[in-house]
N, CA, C and O atoms as a GROMACS GRO file, in nm:
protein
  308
    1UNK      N    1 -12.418   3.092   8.798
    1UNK     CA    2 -12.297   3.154   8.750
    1UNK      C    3 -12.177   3.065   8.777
    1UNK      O    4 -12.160   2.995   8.878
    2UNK      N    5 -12.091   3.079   8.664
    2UNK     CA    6 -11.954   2.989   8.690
    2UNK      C    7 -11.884   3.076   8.848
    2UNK      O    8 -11.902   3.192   8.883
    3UNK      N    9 -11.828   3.000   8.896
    3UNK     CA   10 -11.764   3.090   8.990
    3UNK      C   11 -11.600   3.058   9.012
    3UNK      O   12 -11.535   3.087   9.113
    4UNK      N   13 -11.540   2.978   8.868
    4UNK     CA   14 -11.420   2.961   8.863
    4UNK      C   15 -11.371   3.110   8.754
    4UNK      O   16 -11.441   3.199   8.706
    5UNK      N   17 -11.236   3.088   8.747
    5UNK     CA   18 -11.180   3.204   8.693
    5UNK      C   19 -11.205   3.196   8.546
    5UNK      O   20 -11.148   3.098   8.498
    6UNK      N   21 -11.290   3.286   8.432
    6UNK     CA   22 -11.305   3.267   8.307
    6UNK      C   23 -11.176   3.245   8.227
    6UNK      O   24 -11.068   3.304   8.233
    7UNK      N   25 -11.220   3.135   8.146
    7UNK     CA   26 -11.092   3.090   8.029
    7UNK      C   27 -11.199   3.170   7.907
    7UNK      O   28 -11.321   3.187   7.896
    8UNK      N   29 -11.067   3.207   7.818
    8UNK     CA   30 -11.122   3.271   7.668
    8UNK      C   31 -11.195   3.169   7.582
    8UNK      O   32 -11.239   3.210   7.475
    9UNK      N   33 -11.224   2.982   7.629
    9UNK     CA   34 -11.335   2.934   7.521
    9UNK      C   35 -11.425   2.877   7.615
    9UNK      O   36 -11.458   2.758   7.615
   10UNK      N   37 -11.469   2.973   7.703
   10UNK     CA   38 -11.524   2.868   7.826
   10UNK      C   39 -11.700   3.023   7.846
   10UNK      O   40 -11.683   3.141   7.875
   11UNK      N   41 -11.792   2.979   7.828
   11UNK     CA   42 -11.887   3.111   7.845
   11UNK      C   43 -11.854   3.135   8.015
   11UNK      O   44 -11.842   3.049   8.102
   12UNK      N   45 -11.843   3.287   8.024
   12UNK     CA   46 -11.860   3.317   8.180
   12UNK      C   47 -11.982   3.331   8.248
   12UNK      O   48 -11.980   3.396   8.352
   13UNK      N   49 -12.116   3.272   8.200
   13UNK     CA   50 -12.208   3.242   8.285
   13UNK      C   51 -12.241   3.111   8.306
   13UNK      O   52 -12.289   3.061   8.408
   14UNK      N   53 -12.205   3.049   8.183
   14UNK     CA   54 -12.254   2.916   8.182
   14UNK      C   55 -12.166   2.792   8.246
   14UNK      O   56 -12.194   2.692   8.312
   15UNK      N   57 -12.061   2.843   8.200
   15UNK     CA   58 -11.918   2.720   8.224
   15UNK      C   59 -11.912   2.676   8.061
   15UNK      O   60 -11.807   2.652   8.001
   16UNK      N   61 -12.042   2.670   8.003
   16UNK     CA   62 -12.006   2.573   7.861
   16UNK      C   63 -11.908   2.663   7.757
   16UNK      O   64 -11.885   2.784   7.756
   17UNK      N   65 -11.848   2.526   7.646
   17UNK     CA   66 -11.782   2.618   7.539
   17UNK      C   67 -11.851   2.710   7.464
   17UNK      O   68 -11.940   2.664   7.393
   18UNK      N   69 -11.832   2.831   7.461
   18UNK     CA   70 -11.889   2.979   7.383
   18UNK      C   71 -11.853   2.970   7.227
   18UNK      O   72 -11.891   3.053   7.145
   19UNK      N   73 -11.753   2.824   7.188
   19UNK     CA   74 -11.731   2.790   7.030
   19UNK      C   75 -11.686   2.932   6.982
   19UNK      O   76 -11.750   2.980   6.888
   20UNK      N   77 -11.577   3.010   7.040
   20UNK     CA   78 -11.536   3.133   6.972
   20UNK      C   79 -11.358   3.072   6.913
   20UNK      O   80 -11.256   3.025   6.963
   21UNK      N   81 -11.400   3.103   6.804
   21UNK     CA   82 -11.281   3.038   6.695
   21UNK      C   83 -11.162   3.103   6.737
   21UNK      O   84 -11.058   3.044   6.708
   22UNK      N   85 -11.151   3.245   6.817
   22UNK     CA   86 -11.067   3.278   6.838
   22UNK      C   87 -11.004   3.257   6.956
   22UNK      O   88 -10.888   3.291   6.981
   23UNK      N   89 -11.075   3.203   7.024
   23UNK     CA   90 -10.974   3.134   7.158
   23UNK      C   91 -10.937   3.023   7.112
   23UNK      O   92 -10.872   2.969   7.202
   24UNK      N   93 -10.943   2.934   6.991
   24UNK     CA   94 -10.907   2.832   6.969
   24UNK      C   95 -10.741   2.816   6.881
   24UNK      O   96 -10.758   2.816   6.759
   25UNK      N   97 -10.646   2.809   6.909
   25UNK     CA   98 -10.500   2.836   6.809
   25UNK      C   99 -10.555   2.779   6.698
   25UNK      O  100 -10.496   2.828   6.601
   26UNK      N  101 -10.653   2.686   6.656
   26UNK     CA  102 -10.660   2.587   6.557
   26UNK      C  103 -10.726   2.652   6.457
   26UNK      O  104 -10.719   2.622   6.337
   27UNK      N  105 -10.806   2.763   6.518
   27UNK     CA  106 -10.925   2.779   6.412
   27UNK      C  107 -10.921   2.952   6.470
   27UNK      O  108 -11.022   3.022   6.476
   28UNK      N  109 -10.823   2.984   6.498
   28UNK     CA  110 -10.814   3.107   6.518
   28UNK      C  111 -10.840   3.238   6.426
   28UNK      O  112 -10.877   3.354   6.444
   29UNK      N  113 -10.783   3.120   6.271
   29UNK     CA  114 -10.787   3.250   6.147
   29UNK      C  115 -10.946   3.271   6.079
   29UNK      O  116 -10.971   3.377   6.022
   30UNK      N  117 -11.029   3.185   6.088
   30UNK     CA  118 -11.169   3.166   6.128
   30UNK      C  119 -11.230   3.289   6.177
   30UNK      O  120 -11.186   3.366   6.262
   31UNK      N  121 -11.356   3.297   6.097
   31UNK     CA  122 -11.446   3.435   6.213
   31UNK      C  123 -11.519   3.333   6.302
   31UNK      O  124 -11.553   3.215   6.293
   32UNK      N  125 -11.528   3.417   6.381
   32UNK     CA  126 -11.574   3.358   6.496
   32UNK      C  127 -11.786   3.358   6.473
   32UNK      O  128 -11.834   3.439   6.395
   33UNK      N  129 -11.854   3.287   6.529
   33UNK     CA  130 -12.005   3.222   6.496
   33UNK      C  131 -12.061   3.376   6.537
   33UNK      O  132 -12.151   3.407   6.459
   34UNK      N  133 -12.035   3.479   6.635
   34UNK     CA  134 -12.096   3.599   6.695
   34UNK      C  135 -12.061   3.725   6.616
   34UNK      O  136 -12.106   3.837   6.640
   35UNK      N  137 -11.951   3.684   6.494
   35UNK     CA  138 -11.978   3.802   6.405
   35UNK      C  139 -12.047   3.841   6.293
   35UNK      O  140 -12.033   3.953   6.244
   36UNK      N  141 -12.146   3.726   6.234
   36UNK     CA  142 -12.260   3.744   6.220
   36UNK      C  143 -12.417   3.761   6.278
   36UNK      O  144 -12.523   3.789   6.222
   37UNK      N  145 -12.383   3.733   6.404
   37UNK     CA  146 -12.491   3.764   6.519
   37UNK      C  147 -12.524   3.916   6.588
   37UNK      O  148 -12.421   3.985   6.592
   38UNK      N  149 -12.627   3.975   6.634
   38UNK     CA  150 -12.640   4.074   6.708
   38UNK      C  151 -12.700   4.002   6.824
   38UNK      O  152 -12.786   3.914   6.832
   39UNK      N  153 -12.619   4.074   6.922
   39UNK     CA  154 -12.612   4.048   7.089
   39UNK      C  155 -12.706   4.171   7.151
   39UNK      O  156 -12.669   4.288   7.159
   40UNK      N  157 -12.805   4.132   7.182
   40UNK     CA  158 -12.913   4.249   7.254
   40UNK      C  159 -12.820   4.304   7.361
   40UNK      O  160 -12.785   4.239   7.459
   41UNK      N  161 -12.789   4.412   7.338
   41UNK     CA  162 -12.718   4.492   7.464
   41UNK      C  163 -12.727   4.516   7.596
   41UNK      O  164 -12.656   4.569   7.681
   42UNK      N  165 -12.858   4.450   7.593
   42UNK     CA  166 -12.949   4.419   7.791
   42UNK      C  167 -12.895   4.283   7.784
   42UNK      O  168 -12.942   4.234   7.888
   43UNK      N  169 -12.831   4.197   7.732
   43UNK     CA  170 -12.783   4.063   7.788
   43UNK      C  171 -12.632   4.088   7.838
   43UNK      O  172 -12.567   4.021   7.919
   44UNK      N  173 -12.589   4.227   7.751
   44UNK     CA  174 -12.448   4.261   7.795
   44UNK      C  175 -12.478   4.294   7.893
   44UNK      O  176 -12.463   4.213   7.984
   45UNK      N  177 -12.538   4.434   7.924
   45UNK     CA  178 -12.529   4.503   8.038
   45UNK      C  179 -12.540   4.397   8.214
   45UNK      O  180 -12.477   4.400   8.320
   46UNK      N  181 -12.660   4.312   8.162
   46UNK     CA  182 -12.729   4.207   8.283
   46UNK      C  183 -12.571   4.133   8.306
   46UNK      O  184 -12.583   4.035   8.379
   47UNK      N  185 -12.468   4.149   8.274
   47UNK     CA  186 -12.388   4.101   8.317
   47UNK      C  187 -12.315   4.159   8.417
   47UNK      O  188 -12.267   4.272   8.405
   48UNK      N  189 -12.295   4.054   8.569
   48UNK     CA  190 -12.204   4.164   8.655
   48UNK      C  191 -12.063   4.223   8.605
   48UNK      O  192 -11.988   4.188   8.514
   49UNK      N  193 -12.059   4.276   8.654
   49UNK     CA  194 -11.914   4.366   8.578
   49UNK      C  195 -11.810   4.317   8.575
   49UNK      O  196 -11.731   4.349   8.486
   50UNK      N  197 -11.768   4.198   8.699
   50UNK     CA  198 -11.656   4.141   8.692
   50UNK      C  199 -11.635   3.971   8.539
   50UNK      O  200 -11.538   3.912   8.492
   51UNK      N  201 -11.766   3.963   8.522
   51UNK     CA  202 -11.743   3.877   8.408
   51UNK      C  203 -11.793   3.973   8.276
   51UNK      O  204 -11.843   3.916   8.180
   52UNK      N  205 -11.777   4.111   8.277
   52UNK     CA  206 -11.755   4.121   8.142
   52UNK      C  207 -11.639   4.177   8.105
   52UNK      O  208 -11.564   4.231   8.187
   53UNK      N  209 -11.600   4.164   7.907
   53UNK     CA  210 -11.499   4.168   7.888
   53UNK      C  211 -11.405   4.083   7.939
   53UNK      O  212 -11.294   4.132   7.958
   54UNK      N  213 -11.427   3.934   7.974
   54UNK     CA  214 -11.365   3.817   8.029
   54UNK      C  215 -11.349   3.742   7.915
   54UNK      O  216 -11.241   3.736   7.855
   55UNK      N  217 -11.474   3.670   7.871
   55UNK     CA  218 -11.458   3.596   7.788
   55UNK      C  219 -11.608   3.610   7.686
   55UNK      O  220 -11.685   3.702   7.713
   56UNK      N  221 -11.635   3.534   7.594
   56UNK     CA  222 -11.716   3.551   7.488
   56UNK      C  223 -11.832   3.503   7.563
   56UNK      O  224 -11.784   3.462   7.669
   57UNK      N  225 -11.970   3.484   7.566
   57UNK     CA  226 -12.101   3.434   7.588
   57UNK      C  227 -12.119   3.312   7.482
   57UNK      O  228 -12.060   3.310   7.374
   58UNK      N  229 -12.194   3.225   7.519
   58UNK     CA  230 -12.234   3.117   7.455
   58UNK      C  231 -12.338   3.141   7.362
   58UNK      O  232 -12.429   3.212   7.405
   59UNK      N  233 -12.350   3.094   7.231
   59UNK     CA  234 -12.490   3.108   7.192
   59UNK      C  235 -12.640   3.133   7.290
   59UNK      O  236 -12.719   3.227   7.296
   60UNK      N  237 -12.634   3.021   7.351
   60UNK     CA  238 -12.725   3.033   7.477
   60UNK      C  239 -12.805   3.125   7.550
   60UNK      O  240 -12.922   3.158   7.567
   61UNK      N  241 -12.668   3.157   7.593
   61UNK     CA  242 -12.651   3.262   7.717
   61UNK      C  243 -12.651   3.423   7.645
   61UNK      O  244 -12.695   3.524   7.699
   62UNK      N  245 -12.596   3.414   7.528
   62UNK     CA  246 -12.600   3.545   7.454
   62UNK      C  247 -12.755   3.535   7.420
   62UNK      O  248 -12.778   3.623   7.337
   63UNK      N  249 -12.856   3.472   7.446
   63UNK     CA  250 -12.953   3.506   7.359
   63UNK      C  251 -13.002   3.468   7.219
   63UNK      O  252 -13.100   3.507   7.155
   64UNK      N  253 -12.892   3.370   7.188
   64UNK     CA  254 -12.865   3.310   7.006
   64UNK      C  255 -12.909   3.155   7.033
   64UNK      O  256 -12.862   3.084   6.944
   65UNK      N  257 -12.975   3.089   7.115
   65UNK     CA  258 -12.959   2.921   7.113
   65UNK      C  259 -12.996   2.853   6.958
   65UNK      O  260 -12.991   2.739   6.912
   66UNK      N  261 -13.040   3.002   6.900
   66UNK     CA  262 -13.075   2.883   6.721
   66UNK      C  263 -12.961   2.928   6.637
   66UNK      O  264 -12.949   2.890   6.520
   67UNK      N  265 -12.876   3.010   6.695
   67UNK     CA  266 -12.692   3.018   6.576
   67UNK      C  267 -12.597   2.871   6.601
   67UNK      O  268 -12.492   2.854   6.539
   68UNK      N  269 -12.661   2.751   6.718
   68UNK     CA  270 -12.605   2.630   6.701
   68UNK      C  271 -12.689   2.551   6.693
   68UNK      O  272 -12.788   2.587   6.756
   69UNK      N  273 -12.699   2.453   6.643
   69UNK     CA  274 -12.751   2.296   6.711
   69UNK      C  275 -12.728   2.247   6.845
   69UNK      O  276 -12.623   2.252   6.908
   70UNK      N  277 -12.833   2.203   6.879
   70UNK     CA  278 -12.813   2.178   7.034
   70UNK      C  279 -12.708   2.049   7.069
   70UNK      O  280 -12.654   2.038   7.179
   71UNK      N  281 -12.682   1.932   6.932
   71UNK     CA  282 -12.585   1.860   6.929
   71UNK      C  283 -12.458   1.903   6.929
   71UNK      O  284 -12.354   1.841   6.950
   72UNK      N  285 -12.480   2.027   6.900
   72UNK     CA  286 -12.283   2.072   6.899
   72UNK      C  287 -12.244   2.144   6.990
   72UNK      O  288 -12.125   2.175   6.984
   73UNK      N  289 -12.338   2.205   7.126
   73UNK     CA  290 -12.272   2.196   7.257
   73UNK      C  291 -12.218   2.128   7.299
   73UNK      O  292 -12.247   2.009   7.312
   74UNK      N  293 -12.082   2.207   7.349
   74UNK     CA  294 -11.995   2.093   7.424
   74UNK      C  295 -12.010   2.165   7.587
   74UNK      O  296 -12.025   2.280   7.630
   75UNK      N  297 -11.998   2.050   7.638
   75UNK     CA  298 -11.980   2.071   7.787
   75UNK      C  299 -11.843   2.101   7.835
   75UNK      O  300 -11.748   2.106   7.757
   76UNK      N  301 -11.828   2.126   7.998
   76UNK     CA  302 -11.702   2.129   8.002
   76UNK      C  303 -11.648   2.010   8.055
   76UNK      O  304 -11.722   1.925   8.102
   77UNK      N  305 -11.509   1.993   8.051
   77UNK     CA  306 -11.492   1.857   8.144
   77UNK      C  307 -11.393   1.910   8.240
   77UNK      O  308 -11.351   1.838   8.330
   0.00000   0.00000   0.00000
C-alpha cells in the first residue's frame, strides 16, 4: 500500500498513475478509461476505508490490467 497522502492521478494502492482524464486539467473534458469499465464491487469494498473515495484505482489494481497496455503505465516519479 502507498502510505503517502493520495493525489487525484496517482492509484491509492499502487502509487502508479490510475490515467483518470479527470484529474488531468488537460484532458479533463475527456471520459475518463473506467467509464466504460465495471469495477467488481469486492475490489471496492477490499479497500481500507481510509483510501476510499480518495482517488481513482488503476486499471491494475481495479481488476482491468487488459483496459491498458502494459506500455502505457506510467510510474511515479
Amino acid at each position: 500500500m502507498n502510505a503517502s497522502e493520495p493525489s487525484p492521478d496517482t492509484c491509492p494502492v499502487c502509487g502508479m498513475s490510475n490515467r483518470c482524464t479527470l484529474a488531468d486539467p488537460r484532458t479533463v473534458d475527456q471520459p475518463c478509461w473506467c467509464f466504460t469499465e465495471t469495477i467488481d464491487p469486492a475490489v471496492l469494498a477490499a479497500l481500507p476505508e481510509a483510501l476510499r473515495n480518495q482517488a481513482c484505482l488503476c486499471p491494475r489494481c481495479a481488476g482491468l490490467a487488459q483496459a491498458i497496455e502494459p506500455d502505457q503505465i506510467q510510474r511515479p516519479e
